[in-house]
N, C-alpha and C positions, 0 to 999 in steps of 0.2 A: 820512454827512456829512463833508465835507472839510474841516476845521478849519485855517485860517490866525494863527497865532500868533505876533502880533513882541513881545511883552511878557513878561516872567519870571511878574509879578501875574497872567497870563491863563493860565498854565502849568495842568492838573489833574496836579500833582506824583505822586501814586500812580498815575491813568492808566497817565503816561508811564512811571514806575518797572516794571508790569507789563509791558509791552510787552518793556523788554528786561532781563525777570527771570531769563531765561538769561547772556545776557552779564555782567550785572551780580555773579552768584555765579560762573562762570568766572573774571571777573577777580578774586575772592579771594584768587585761589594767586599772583598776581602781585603785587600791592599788598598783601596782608596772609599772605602765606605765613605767621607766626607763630601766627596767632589760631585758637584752636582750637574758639573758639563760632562755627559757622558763620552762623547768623542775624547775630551783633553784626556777624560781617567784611562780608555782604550790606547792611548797615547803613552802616556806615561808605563802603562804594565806592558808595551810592544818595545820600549826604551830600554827596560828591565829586565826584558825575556834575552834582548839582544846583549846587553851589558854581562849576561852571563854567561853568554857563550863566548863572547869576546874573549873575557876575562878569568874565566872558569874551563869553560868545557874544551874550546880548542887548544886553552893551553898545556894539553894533553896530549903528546904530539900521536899517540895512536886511536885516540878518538875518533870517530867518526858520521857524521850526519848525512845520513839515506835521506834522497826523496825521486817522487816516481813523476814524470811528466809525460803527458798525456794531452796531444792536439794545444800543446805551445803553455798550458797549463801545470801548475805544481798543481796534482791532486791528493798525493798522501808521502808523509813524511815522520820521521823517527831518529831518534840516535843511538847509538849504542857506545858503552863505553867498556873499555878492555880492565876485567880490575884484578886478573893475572892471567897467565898463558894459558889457553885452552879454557877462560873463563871471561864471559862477556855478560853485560846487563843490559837490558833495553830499557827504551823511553820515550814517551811523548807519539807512542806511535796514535794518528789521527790522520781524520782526511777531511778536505774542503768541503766544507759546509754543503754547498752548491753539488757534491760530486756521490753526497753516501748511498749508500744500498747498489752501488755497483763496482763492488768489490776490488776495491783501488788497494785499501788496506792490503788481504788479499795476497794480491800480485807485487807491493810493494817487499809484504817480509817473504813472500816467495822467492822475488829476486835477491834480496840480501842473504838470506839461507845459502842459497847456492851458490852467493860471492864468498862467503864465512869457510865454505867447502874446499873452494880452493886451496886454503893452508892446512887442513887436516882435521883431525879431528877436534869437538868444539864441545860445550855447555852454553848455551843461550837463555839467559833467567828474564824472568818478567815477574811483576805485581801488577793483578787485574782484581780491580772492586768487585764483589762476589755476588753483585747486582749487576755488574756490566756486564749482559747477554752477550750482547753485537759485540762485544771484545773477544769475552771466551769463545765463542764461537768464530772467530777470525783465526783467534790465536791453534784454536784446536785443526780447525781447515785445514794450516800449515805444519800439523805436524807437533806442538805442543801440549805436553801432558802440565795434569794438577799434580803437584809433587809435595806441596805443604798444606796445610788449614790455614798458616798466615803469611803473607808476604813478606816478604825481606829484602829492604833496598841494601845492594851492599854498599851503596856508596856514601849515605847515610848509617851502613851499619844499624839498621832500626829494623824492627818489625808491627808488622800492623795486622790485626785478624779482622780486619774490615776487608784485606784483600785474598786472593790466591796466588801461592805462590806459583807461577808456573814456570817450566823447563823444557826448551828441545835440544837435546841431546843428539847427536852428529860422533857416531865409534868408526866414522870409515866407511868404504863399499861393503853393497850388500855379502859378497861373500865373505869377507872379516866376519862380519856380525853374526852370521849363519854359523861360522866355526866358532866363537866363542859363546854361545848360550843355547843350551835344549832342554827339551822339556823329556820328563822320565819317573815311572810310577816310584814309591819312596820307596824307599829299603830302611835297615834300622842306620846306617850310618848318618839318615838325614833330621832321627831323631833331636839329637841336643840342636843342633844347628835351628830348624825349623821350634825349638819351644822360644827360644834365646829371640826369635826372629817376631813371633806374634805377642811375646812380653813387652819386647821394648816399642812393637808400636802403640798395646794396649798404654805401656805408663805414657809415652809422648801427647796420649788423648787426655790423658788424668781417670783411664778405665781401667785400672789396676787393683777391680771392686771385684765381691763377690757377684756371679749374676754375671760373669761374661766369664769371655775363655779363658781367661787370664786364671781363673782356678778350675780349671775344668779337670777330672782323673785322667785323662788320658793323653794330655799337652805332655807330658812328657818321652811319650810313647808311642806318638802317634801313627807308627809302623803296623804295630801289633793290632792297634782300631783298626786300620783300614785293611790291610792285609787277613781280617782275622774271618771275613764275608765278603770275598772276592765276586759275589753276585749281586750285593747291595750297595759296597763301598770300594770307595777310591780316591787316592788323593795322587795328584799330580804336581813333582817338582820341579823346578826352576834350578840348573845347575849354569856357571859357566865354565869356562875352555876346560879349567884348572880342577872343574869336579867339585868345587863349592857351592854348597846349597844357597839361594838367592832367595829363596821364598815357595810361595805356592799354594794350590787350593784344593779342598774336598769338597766329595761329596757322599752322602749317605741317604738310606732312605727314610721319607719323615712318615711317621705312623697316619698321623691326624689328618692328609690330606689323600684322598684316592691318585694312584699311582704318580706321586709326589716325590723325587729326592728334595734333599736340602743342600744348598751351596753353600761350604763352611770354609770356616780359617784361609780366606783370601789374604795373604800378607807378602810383603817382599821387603827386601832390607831399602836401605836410604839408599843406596848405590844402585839400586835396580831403578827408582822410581826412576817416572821423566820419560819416558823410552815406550811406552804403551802395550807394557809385559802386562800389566794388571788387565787389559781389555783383551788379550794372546792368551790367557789364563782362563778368562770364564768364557771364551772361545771354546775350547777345546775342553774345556768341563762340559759342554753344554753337549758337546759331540759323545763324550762318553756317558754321559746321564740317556742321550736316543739310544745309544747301544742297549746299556741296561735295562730298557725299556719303560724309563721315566717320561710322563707325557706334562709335565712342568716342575720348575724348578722354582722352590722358595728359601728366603732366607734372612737372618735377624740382624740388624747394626744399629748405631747409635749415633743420634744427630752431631755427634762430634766430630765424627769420621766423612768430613765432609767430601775428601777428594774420593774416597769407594762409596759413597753417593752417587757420588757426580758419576763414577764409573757404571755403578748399574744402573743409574735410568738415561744412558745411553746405549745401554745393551740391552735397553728393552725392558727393564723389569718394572714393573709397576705399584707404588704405594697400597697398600691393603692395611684394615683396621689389625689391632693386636689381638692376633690367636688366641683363646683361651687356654690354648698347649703348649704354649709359647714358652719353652725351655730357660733360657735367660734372661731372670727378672729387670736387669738392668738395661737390656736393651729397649730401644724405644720406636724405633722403627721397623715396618719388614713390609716384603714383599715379595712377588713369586711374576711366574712368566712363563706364558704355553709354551713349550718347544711343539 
């Protein structure tokens, strides 16, 4: 059962204390590093957890605290709080000690996703430690892209590059979404747009160096490159409803490896990320690279660009040492992948 909680009085206070009776004795050594009765300090920080939602969180009258119950059982639980219309932040999502590894987490932000749906469309952000597998992986299950290199509490207004920022994004039923974004080989009109679109993600990384694309001859052009060996190359865009270029990816073919393309200029503006257009993207590059008659696909990034990381060695691609042909000195990672 999905339990919807906007009132402190509706709270089951020990429930919830269970739930996160791990966290709650970790944080001993931090808030009560002194105390040598460990029950009294567990005490004291279940005091302080409650005193904040008392007095903090519900007195927010559209706040809200999810928890999932399960055979009479609080097994997993979370808040979310509303910090403008069509924008919400999550928190504290965890589950009972006694309950992990069967995927309570899961089924709990599953059910709320689809509570969230009911009023329309949404943004639902998160900060997930970039060591926390068993999170990113909960968070991704449901539907949740990596959208930053660092997390962003907005409620704190703070950022932390210890975390990932992550986003699921909610535009409506699938056919809205279908009518406003397709995908379509580039023309020249999507030149400026797509150079303006892989600068400003290179400076966001601080890769605004020689040795990546950011000064490459033909970012500005990039119609005439790909259009110019329509048997070797291709690049594929990202438009929405309105015919605005969104981002997008090529491909060309790499000399140095036998029947090799290389997967290039994966980028999408801010407004794209969140939504898992970047995994839609080397999708359907991967489809036209078989056509072309490319029997894998390789390509060069840099440890900064951690969320198209995260992207291709979920699609498969796999870490290999640095090419000795390896085109951009600045890069420092690369990798390839049999189609």
């Amino acid at each position: 059962m999905l339990r919807k909680i906007t009132r402190f009085e509706d709270l089951n206070t020990r429930a919830l204390m269970d739930v996160y009776a791990e966290s709650n004795e970790e944080n001993t050594d931090y808030f009560y590093p002194d105390e040598a009765d460990k029950t009294a300090a567990v005490r004291k920080v279940e005091e302080g957890f409650l005193g904040f939602l008392r007095t903090e969180f519900f007195a927010r009258k559209e706040n809200v605290y999810w928890s999932l119950e399960e055979n009479g059982l609080w097994v997993s639980a979370c808040r979310i709080s509303k910090v403008r219309p069509g924008l919400f932040y999550l928190e504290a999502l965890e589950t009972r000690p006694d309950c992990r590894k069967q995927g309570c987490a899961s089924r709990l932000l599953a059910g709320v996703l689809e509570e969230l749906k009911r009023d329309g469309p949404f943004r639902l952000c998160d900060c997930v430690g970039k060591r926390n597998s068993a999170s990113l992986k909960t968070h991704e299950a449901c539907g949740f892209r990596i959208v930053s290199e660092e997390g962003f509490d907005y409620l704190l207004e703070e950022a932390d590059d210890r975390d990932f920022g992550l986003e699921y994004r909610y535009d409506g039923p699938e056919t809205q979404k279908a009518e406003t974004r397709r995908f379509a080989p580039i023309t020249a009109e999507d030149d400026a747009a797509l150079a303006r679109i892989v600068r400003h993600n290179l400076e966001r990384h601080d890769l605004a160096l020689p040795g990546t694309a950011y000064y490459d001859e033909q970012l500005d052009h990039l119609s005439g490159y790909y259009l110019s060996d329509p048997a070797k190359r291709f690049y594929l865009v990202l438009r929405d409803g309105a015919g605005r270029t969104l981002g997008g990816v090529g491909l060309a073919e790499l000399p140095f490896f036998e029947r090799c393309g290389e997967l290039q200029k994966l980028y999408l503006t801010d407004e794209a990320k969140g939504a898992g257009l970047g995994y839609a993207l080397v999708a359907r590059i991967e489809d036209k690279a078989r056509e072309l008659g490319y029997q894998r696909l390789y390509l060069e990034t840099h440890s900064n660009l951690r969320a198209a990381i995260h992207v291709y060695e979920k699609s498969g691609y796999r870490l290999i040492p640095r090419p000795g042909e390896a085109v951009h000195g600045t890069m420092d990672r690369f990798y390839i992948k049999e189609l």
